[in-house]
Backbone bond lengths (Angstrom), bond angles and torsions (degrees), N, CA, C in turn:
res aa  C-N    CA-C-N  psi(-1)  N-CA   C-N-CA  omega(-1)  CA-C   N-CA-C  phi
1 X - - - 1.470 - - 1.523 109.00 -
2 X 1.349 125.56 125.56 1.067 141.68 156.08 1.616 145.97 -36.46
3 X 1.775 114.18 102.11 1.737 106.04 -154.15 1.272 83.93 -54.70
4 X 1.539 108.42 163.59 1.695 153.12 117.74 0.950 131.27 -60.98
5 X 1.448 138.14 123.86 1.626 158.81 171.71 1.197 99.91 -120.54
6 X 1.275 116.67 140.70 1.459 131.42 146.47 1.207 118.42 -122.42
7 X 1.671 137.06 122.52 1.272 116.29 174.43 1.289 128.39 -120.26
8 X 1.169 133.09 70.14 1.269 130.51 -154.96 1.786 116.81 -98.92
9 X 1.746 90.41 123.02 1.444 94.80 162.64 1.623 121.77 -68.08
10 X 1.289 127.93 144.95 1.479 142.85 170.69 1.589 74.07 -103.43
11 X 1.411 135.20 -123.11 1.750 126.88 -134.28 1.285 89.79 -104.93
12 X 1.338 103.68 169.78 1.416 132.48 135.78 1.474 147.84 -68.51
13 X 1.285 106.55 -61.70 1.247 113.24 161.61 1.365 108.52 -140.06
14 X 1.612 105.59 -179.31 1.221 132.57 12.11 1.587 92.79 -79.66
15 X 1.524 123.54 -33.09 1.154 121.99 172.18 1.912 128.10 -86.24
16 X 1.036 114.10 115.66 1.538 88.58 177.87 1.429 139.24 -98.27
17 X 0.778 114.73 146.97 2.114 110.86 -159.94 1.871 94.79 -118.65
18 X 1.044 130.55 91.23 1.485 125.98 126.92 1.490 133.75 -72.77
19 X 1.467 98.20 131.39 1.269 123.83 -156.04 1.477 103.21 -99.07
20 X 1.453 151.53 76.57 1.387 120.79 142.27 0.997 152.91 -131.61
21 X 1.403 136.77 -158.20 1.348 149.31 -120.17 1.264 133.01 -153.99
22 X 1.131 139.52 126.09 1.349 126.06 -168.77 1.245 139.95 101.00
23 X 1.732 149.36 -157.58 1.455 108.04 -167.40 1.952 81.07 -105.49
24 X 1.434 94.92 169.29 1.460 99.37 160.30 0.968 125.84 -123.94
25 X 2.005 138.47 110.37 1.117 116.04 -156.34 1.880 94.10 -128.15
26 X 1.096 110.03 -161.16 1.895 114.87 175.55 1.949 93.54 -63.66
27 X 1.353 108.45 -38.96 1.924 87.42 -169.35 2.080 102.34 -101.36
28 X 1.655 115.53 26.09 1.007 95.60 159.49 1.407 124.05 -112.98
29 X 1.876 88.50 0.45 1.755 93.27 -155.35 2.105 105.10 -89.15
30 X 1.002 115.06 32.28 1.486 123.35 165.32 1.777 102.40 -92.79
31 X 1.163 99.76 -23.63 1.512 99.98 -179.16 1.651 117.41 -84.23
32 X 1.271 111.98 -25.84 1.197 133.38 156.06 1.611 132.58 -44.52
33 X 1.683 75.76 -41.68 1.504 89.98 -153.76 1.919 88.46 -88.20
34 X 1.148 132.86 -26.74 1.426 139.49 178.96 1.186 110.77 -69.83
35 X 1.541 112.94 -65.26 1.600 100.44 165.30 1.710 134.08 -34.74
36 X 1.103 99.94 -45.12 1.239 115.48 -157.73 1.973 115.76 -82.26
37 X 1.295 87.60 -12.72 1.787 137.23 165.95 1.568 107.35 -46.74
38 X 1.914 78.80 -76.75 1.630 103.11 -171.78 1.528 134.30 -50.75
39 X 1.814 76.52 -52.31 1.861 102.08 175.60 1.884 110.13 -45.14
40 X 1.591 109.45 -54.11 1.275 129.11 179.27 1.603 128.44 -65.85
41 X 2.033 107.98 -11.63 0.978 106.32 179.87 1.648 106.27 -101.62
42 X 1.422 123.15 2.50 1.834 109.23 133.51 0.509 99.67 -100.39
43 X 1.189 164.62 103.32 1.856 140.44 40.16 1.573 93.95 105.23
44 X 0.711 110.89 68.20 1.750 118.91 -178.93 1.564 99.37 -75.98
45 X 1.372 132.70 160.37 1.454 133.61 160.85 1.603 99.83 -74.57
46 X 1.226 146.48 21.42 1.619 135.21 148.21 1.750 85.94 161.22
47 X 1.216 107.27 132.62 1.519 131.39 139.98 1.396 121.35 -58.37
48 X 1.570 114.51 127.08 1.786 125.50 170.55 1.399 97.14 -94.54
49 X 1.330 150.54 113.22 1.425 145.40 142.53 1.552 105.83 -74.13
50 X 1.851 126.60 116.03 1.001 147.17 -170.66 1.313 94.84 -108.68
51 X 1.574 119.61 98.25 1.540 131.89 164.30 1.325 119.48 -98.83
52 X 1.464 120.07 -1.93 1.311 118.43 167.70 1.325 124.36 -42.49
53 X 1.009 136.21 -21.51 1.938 140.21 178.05 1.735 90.59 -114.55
54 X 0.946 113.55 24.51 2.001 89.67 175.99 1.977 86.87 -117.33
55 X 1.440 78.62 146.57 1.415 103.62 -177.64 1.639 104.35 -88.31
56 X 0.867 135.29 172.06 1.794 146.27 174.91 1.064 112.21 -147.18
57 X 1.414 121.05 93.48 1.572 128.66 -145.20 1.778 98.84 -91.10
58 X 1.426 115.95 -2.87 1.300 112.12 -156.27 1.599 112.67 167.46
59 X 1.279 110.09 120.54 1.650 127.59 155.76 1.866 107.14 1.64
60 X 1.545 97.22 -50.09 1.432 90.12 -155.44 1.472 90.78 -104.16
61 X 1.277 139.56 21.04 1.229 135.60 -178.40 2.037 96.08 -120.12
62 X 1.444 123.65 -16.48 1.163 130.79 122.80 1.355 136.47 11.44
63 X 1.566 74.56 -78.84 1.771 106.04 -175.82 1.628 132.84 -71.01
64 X 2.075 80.78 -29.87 1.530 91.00 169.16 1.529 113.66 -97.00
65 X 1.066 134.17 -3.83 1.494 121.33 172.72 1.664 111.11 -88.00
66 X 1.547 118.89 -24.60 1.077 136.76 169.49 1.684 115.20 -53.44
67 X 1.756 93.24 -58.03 1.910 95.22 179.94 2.081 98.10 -71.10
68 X 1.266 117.92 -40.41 1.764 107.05 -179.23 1.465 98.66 -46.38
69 X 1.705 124.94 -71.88 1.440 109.92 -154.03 1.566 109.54 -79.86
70 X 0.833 103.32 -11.25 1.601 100.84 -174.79 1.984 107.06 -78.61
71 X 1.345 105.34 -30.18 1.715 108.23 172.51 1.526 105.40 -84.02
72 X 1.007 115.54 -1.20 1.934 118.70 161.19 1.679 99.86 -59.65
73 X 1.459 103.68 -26.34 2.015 82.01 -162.06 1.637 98.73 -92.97
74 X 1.430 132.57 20.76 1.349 130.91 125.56 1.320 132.65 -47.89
75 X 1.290 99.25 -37.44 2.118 94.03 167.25 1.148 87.46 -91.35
76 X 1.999 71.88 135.47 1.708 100.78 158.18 1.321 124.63 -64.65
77 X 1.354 123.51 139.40 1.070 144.91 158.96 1.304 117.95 59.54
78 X 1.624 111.71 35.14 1.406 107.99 174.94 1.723 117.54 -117.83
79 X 1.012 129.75 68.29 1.560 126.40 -159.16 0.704 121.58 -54.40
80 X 1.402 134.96 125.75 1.674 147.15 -177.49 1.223 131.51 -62.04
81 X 1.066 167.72 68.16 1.585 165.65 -145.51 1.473 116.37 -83.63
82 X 1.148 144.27 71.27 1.628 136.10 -168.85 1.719 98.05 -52.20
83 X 1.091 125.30 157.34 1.633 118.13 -177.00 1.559 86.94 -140.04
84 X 1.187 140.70 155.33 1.407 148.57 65.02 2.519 72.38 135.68
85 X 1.223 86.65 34.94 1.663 83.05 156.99 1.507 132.27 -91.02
86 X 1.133 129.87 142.54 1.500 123.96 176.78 1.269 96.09 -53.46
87 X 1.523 101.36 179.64 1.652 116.75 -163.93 1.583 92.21 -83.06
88 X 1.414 126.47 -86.21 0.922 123.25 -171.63 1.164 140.59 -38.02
89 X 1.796 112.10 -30.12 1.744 124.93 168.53 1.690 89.86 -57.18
90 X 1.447 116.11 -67.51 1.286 119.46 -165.31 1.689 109.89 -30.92
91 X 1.238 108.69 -86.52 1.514 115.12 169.07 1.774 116.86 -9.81
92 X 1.687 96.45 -62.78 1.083 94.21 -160.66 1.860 112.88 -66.43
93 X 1.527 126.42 -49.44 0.999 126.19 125.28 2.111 122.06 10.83
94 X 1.067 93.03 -74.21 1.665 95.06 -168.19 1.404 103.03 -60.64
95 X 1.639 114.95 -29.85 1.470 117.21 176.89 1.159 136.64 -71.85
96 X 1.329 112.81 -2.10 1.548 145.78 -146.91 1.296 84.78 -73.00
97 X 1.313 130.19 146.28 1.661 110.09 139.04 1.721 152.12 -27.61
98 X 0.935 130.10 125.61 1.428 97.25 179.02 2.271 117.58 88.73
99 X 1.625 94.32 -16.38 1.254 94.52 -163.17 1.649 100.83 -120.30
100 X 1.519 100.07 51.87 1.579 106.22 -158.22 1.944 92.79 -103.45
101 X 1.451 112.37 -11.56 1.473 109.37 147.02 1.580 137.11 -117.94
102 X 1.020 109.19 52.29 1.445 121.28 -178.99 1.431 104.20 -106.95
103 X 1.297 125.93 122.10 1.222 132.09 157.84 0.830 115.21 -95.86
104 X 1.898 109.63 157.60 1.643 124.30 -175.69 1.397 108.39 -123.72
105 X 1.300 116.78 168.26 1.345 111.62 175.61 1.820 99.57 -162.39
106 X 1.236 127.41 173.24 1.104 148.78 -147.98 1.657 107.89 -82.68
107 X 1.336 94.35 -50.57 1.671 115.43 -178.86 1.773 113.49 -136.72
108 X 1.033 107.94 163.06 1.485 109.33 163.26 1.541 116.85 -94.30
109 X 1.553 107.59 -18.43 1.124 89.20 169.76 1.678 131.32 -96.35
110 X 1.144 117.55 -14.20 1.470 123.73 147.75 1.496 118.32 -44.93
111 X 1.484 108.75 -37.31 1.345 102.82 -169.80 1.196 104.56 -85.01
112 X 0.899 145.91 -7.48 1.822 142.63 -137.18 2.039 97.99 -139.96
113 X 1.503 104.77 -14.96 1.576 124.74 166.67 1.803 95.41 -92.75
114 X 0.807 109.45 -40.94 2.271 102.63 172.09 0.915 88.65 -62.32
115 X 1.772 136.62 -73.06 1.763 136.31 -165.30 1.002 106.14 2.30
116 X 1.792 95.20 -79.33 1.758 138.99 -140.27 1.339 107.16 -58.50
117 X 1.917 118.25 -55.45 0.954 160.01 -174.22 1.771 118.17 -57.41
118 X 1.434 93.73 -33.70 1.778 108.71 -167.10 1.441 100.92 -51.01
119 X 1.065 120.69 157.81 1.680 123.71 172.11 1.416 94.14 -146.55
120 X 1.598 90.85 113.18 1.787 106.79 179.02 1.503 107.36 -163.61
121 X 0.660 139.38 -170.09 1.401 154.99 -174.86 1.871 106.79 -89.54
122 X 1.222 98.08 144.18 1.904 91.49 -165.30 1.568 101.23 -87.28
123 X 1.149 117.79 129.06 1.388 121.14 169.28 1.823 116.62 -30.26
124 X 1.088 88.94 149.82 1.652 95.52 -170.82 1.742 97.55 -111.64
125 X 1.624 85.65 109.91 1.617 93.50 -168.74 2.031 103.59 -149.63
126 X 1.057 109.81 136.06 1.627 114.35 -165.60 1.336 94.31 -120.33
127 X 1.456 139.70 124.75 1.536 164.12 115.74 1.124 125.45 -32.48
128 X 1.337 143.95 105.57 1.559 115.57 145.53 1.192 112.89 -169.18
129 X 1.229 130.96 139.24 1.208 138.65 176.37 1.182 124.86 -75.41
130 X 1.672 118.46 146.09 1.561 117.82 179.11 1.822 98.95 -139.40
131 X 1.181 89.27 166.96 1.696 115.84 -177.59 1.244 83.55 -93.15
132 X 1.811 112.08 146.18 1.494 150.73 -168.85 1.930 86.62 -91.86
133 X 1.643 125.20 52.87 1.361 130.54 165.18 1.759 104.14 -115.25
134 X 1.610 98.39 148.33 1.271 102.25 173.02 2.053 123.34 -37.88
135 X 1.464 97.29 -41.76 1.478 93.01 -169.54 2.016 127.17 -77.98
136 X 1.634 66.98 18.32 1.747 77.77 178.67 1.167 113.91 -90.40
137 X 1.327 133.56 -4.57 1.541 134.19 176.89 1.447 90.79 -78.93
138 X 1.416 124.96 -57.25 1.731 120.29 -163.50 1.881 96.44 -77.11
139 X 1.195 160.01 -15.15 1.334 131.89 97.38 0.983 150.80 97.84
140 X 1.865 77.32 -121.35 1.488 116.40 -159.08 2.085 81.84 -118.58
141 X 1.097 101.43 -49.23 1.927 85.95 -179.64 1.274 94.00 -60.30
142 X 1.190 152.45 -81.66 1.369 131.39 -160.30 1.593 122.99 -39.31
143 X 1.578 118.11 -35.76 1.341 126.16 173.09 1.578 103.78 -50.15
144 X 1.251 112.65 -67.43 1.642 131.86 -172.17 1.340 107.56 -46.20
145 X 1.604 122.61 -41.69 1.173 123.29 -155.30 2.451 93.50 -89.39
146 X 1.095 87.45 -38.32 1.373 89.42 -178.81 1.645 114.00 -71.39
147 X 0.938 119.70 -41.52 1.598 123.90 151.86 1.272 132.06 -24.32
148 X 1.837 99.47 -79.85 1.541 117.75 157.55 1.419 111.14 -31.86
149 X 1.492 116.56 -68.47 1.477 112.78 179.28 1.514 111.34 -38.70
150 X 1.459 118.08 -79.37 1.299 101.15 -169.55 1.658 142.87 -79.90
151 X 1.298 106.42 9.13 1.110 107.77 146.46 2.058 133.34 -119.21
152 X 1.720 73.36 42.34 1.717 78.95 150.87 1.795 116.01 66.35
153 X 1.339 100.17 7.44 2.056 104.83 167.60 1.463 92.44 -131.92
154 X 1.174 110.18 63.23 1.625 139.70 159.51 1.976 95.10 -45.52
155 X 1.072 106.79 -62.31 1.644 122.31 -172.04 1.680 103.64 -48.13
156 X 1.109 104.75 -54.74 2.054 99.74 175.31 1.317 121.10 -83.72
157 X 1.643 109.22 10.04 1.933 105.89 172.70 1.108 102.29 -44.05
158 X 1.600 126.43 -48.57 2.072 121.77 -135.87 1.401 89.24 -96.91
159 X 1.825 145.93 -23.36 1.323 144.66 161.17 1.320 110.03 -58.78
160 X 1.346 118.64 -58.25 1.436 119.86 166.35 1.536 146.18 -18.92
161 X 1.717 74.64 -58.72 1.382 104.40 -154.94 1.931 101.78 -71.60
162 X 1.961 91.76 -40.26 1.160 124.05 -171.31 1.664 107.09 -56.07
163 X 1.594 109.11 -54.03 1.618 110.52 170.09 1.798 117.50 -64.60
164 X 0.735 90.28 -45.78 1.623 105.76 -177.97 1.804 102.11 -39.26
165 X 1.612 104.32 -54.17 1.784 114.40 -176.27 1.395 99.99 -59.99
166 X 1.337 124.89 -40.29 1.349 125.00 -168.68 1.402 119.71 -84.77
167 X 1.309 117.02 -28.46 1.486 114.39 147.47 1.683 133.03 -48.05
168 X 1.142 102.43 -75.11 1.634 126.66 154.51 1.616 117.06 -20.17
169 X 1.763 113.60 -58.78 1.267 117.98 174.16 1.454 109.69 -55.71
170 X 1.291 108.50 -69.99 1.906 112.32 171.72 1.269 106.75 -35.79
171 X 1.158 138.36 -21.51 1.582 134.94 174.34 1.408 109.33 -86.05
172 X 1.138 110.41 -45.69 2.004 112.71 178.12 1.647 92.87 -68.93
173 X 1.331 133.11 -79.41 1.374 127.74 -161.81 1.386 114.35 -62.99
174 X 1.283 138.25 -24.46 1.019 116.04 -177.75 1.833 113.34 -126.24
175 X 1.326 113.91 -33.81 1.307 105.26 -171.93 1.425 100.87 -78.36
176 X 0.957 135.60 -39.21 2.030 146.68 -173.70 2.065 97.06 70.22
177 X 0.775 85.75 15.37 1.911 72.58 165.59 1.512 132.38 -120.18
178 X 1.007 136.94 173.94 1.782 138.98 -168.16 1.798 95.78 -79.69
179 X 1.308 83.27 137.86 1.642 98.48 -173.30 1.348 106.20 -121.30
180 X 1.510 125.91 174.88 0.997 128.61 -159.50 1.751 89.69 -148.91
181 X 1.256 119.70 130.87 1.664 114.38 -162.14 2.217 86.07 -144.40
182 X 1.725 103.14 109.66 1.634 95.09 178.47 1.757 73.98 -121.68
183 X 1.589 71.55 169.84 1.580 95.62 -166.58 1.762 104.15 -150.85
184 X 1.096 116.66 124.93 1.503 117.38 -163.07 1.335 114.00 -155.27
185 X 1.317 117.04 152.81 1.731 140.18 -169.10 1.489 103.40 -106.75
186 X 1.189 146.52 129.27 1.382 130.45 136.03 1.429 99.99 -171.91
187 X 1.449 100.69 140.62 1.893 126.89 -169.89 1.588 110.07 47.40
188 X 1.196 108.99 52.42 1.707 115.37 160.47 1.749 89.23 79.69
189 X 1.250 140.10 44.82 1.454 146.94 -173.68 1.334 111.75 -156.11
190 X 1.673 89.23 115.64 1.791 100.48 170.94 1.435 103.63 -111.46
191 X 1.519 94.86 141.44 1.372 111.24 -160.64 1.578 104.43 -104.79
192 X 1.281 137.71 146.57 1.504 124.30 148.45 1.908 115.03 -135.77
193 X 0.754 109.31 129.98 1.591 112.34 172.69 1.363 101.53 -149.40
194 X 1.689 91.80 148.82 1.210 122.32 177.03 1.387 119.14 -144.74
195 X 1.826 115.10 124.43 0.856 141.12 -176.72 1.727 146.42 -111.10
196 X 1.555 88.76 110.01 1.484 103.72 -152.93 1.516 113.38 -102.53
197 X 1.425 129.52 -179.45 1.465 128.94 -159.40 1.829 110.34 -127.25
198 X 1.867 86.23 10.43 1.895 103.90 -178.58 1.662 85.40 -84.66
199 X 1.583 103.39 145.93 1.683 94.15 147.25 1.925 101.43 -118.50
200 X 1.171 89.57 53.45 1.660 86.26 167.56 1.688 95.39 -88.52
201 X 1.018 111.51 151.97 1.414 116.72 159.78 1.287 133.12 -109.83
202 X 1.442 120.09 132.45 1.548 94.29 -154.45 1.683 107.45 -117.29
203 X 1.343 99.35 153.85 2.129 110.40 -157.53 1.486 91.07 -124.09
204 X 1.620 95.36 144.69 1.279 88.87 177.74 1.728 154.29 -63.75
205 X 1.423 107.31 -1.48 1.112 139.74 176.14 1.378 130.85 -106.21
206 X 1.640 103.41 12.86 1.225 132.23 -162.81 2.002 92.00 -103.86
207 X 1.234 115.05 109.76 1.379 134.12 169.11 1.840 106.58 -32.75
208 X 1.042 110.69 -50.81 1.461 113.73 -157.67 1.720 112.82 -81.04
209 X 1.995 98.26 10.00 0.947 101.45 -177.37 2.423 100.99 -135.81
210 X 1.589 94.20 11.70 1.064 78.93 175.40 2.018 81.04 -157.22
211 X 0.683 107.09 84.19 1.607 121.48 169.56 1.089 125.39 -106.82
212 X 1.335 144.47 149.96 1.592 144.36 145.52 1.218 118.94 -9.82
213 X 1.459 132.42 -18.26 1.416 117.89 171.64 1.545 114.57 -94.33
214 X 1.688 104.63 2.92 1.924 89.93 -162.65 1.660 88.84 -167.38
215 X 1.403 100.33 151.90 1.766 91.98 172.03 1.682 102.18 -90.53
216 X 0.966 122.72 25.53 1.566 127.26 159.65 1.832 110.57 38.87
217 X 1.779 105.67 -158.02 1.462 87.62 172.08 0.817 140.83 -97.34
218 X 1.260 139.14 62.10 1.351 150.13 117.58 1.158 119.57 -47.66
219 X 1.276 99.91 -71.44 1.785 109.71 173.68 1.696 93.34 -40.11
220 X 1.112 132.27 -52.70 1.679 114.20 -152.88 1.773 106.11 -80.01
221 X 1.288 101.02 -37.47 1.409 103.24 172.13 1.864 118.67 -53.74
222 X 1.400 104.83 -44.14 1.531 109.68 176.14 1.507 113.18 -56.30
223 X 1.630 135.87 -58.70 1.573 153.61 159.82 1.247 139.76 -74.17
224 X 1.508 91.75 26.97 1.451 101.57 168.69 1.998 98.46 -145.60
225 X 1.169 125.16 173.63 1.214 120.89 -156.81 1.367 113.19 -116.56
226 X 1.653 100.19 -29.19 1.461 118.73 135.99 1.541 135.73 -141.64
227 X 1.255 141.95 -179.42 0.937 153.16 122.87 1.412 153.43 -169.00
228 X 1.628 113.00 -160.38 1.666 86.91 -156.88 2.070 98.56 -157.88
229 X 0.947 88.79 -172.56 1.645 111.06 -167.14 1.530 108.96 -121.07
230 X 1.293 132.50 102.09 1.505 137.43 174.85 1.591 118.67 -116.19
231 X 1.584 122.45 97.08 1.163 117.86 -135.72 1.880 76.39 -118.63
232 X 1.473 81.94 137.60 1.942 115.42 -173.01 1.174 115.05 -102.11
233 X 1.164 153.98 -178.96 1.451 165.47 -148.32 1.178 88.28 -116.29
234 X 1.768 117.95 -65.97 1.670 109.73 170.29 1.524 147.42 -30.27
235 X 1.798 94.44 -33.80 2.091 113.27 -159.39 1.693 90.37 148.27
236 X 1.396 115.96 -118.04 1.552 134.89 -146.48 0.744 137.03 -109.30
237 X 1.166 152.36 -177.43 1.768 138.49 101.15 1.659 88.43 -151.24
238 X 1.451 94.24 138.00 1.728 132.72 167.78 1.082 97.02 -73.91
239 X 1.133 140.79 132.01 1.655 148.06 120.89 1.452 137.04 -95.99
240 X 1.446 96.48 123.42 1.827 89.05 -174.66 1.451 95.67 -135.61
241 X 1.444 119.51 153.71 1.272 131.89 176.05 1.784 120.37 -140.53
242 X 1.425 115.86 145.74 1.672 124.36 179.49 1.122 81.14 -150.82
243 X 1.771 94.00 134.39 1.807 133.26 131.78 1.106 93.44 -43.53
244 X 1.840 100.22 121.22 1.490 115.72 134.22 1.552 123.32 -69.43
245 X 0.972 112.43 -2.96 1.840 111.52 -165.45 1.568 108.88 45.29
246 X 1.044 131.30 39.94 1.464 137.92 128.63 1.494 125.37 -131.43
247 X 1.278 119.32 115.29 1.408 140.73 172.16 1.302 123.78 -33.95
């Protein structure tokens, strides 16, 4: 008989809460791994994963919910919350590789009532969409550069600004659809992604990303410290991230 998954998002933002359910074994955890995709491709200020109703059918099914949340702490700036895990999954989990910032907590809904509740200063985070037209590279450097300015990493506008064009361009020349380009500050981390409606995925040796019109990614791989590829039901999203060297 055949596992069961259920994965259901409750919100999106600003916080997002996926909810699931069911057993998790090696042939359910692709389903896992999509949800958990989705939730992260708006960019919520932190994801709740609610495992209280998921079953753990096995040691090695463990292993796979461990490698899903633990490769969450590749996106930038979205912190993970495990909710409503036994003690020991939890633990074991936190030990995982890679999963040395993931917090847990009891419930999602306690945690997601701290969210609501927090009193701090609002994340410094920029939105906006552009049309797949040439004048969206000049933009998006002016966006970057006005950003940078006011929150004070003045010094990475012209790196920024520089990846940012080269994202954007690969979106005008090759994907032709409306993108979505956020750009964000938080704990000494500048964030950039950009979100497109191609589901080509793009490799580094892949032409359509290093052609005669642009030094493509290469260039992004060299000026940024990391990044990565998070592919949606929709097309995309680019992610790249640099240390500011202030905390």
């Amino acid at each position: 008989m055949s596992s069961q998954l259920v994965c259901r998002p409750e919100q999106d933002l600003p916080v997002a809460v996926l909810r699931v359910s069911g057993v998790l074994d090696t042939m359910t955890g692709d389903a896992l791994e999509h949800a958990v995709a989705r939730s992260l491709s708006a960019q919520p200020e932190s994801l709740l994963v609610d495992v209280s109703e998921l079953e753990v059918a096995d040691p090695g099914a463990l292993d796979v919910l461990s490698s899903i949340i633990c490769r969450t702490a590749e996106w930038p700036a979205v912190p993970v919350v495990l909710c409503g895990a036994e003690r020991e999954t939890a633990r074991t989990i936190r030990d995982w590789p890679g999963c040395h910032a993931l917090s847990t907590e009891e419930s999602c809904e306690k945690a997601l009532a701290e969210a609501e509740r927090r009193d701090g200063p609002e994340p410094r985070r920029i939105r906006v969409r552009l049309r797949p037209v040439p004048d969206a590279c000049r933009q998006v450097r002016q966006l970057v550069s006005q950003a940078c300015t006011t929150w004070q990493v003045r010094e990475l506008a012209a790196t920024v600004g520089l990846v940012a064009t080269e994202l954007v361009a690969n979106v005008v020349r090759h994907a032709h659809t409306t993108m979505e380009l956020t750009l964000g500050l938080r704990d000494g981390l500048l964030y950039l992604t950009v979100r497109d409606g191609s589901r080509r995925l793009p490799r580094p040796k892949d032409p359509a990303f290093s052609d005669a019109g642009g030094r493509g990614l290469h260039l992004v791989r060299e000026l940024t410290d990391a990044w990565g590829v998070l592919p949606v039901s929709d097309g995309k999203v680019v992610w790249t991230r640099l240390t500011t060297g202030a905390a």
